[in-house]
N, C-alpha and C positions, 0 to 999 in steps of 0.2 A: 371708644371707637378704635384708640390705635392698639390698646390691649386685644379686641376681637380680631385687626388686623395683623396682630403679632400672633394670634393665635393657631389662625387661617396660614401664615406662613408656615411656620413651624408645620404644620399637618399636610400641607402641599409637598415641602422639602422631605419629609419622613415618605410619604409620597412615592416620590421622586426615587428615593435610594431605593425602596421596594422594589419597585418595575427594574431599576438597573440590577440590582442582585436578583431579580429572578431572570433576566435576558440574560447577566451572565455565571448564572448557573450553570456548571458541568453535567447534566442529568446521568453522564455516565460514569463519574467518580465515588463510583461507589468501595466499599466493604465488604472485600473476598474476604469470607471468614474462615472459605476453603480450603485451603491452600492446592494446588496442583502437586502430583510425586515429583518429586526433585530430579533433575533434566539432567541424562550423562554425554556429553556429545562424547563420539567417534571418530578421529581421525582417520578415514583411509587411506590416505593420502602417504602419511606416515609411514605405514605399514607400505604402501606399492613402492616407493624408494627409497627403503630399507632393506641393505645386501644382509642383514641377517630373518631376513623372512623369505625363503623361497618359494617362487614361483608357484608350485603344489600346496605348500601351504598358504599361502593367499587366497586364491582360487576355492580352494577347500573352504574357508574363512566366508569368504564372501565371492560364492557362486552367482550372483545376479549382477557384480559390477562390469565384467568386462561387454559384457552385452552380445552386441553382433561382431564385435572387435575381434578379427583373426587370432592367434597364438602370436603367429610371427609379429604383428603391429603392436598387439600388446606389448611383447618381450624389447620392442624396440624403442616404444615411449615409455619404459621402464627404466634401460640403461640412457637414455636420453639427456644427458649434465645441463642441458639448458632449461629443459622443463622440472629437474628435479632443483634449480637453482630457484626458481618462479617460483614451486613451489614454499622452498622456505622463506622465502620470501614474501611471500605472502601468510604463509602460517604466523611467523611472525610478528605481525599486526593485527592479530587474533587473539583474544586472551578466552581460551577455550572453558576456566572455568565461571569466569565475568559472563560469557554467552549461553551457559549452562544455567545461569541465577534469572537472566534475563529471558530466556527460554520457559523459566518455570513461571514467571509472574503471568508471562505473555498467556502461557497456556491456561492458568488458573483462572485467568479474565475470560477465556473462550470455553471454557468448562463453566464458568457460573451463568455465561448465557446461553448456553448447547450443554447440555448439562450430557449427553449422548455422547460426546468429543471425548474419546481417551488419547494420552500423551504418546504420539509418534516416536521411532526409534529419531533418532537425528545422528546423522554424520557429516562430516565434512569432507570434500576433497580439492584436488585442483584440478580444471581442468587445461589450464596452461589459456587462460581468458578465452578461450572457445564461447562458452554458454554467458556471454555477457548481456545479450540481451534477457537471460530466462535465467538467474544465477541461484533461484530456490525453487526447489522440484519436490511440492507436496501430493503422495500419494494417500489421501486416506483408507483406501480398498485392501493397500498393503501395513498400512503404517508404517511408513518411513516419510523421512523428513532428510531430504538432502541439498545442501547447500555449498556451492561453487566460492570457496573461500579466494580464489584468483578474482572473483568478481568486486572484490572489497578491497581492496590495496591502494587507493586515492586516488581523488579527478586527473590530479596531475601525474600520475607514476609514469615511468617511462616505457611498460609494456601496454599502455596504451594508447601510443600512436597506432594514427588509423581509426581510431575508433570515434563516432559521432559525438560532436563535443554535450546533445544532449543524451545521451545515454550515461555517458561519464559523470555527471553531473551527480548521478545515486550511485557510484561506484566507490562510496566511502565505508569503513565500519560500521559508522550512523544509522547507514541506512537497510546491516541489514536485517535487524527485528522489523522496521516497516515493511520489509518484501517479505518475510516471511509472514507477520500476519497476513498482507496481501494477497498471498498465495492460498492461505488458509481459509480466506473471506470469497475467494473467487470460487473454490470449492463446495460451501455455502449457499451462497447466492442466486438463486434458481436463473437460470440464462430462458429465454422462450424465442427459438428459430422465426417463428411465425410472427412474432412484434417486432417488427424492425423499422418504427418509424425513429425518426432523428429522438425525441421524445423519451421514444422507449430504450436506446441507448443512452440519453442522457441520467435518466432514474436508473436504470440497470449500474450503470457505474457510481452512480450517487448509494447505493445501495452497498455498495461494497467499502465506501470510503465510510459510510455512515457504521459498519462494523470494523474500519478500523478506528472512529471514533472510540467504541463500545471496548475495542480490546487495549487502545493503546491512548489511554484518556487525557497520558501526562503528554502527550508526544506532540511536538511542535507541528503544527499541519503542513507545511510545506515537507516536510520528511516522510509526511502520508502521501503525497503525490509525485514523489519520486523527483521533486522540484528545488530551486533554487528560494529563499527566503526572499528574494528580490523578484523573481517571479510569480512567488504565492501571492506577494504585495500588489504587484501589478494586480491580475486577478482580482483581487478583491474591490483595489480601487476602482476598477473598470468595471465591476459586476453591471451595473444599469443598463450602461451602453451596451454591455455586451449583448444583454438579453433583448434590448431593443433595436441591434440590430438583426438579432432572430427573427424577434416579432416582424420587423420591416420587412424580412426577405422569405417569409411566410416558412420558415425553417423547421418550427415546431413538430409538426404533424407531418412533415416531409419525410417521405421514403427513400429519398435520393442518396443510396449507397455513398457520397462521393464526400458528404459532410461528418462521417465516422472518419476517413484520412484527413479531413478537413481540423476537424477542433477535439477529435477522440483519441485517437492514436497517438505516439508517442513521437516528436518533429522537433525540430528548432523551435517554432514558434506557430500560432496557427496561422489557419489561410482567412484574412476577411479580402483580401484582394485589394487590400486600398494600403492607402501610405503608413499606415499604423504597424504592418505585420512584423515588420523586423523587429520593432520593439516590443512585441504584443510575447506574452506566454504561451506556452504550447498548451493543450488539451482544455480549453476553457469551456468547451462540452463535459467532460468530467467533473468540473469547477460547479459548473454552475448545476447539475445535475444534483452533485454535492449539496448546496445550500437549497434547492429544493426541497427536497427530504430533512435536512437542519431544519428548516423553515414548517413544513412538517410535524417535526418533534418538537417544535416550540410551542404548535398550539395541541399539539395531542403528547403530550410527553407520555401516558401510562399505558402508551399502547406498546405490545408486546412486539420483542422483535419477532417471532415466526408470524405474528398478522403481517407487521409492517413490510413481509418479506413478499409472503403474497396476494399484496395489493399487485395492482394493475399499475403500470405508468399512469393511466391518466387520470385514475381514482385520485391515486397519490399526489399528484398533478393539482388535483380540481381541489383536495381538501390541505392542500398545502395552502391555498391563495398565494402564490408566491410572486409578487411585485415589488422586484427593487425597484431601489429609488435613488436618485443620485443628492 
């Protein structure tokens, strides 16, 4: 009897580790056996304040950067010593061939799932923290990849007074391969004007984290959400509640524009309107949209990302079964 019952252990325990190494299974760490062409970045930045590059030759060089910028404006945040000081300063805290390595893996991941995707020019410049909100600008129409190295200089740096202390919070080095895939993934991502229940924004952004899942599989998830480790933590601990007070306030299927600024957008922390919000994380509509689609690919793991792209919110919704649980 206690032999049968030693036995029954033992098979229960064996058991046991199965279901936890297939829960925590990476399903996206896989084996590019492809590798992506290896990534040259661009400094322009270098080249605009630098007195042995003139003006004509610039311009000549790279006719699409000045944009709508007058001559005169140009020529004057050219000579400009405080913006070209930012600049190096910020360059920097750049190590352009380290981003050039990390740039190729990145891409090799988004080419073995989009197999369509060829490798963007990428350059970098400053723009003196202007573009702090939007500081990597993927064009795939043109192929260019450009990225606001002023945007990356640390939470704390001192050209960032003024600036919302949650925005600052992804204004590290760290974080900018997750904004670039981000930007990559947002590109991807089918948007549909016409679905705009709370819902369909929730899966809509759940859909874009769930490819940066796919391209950045080693990448601590709080750096995928442009968040604090301390806030990704909250999130997760709170995931139950939080959906349950969706479910409470009939949120789900609600069209009410006001819950996108509410738990989607990017804030200090979200709005439930009660005593929790200061300590509460920001965007837990993207959080939890997030583990939707997880949820999801746990029980369909072999489904293809262009299905899983375009499913519908509430297909994806209905065959996720997704109920946390506290």
């Amino acid at each position: 009897m206690r032999g049968a019952l030693g036995a029954l252990a033992v098979v229960l325990s064996l058991s046991v580790l199965q279901n936890c190494n297939k829960e925590n299974k990476n399903i996206w760490d896989v084996e590019v056996e492809q590798p992506a062409a290896k990534v040259t970045v661009t400094d322009i930045s270098k080249e605009f304040f630098s007195p042995a590059v003139s003006m004509e030759q610039f311009k000549e060089k790279y006719p699409w950067f000045q944009g709508s910028v007058t001559d005169e404006d140009f020529v004057k945040r050219r000579n400009n010593p405080e913006e070209a000081k930012l600049y190096r300063e910020a360059a920097a805290k750049v190590d352009l061939n380290r981003l050039g390595t990390d740039l190729t893996s990145l891409f090799a991941r988004v080419k073995y799932h989009f197999p369509n995707f060829t490798n963007p020019k990428v350059y970098t410049f400053s723009s003196s923290t202007q573009m702090y909100e939007e500081p990597v600008i993927y064009d795939p129409q043109q192929g260019f990849l450009f990225i606001d190295i002023s945007g990356f200089m640390g939470s704390k740096n001192q050209y960032y007074k003024g600036i919302e202390e949650y925005f600052k919070v992804s204004m590290n080095t760290e974080n900018i391969i997750p904004k670039t895939s981000e930007a990559i993934a947002i590109s991807i991502v089918p948007f549909d004007k016409t679905s705009q229940k709370f819902l369909d924004q929730m899966v809509y952004n759940g859909k874009i984290m769930t490819l940066q899942d796919a391209f950045l599989p080693h990448l601590p998830d709080h750096l995928k959400m442009n968040a604090t480790a301390e806030q990704y933590e909250w999130s997760k601990a709170s995931e139950a509640s939080i959906w349950d007070y969706f479910i409470e306030n009939d949120y789900i299927f609600s069209p009410d524009p006001r819950l996108t600024e509410r738990f989607i957008n990017p804030g200090p922390f979200s709005k439930f309107y009660t005593d929790v919000d200061k300590q509460s994380s920001p965007r837990v509509g993207v959080f939890t949209g997030w583990q939707i689609c997880r949820e999801f690919y746990s029980k369909n793991p072999e489904t293809p990302l262009s299905d899983f792209l375009s499913m519908s919110a509430t297909d994806l919704f209905n065959k996720s079964e997704y109920k946390p649980k506290n």
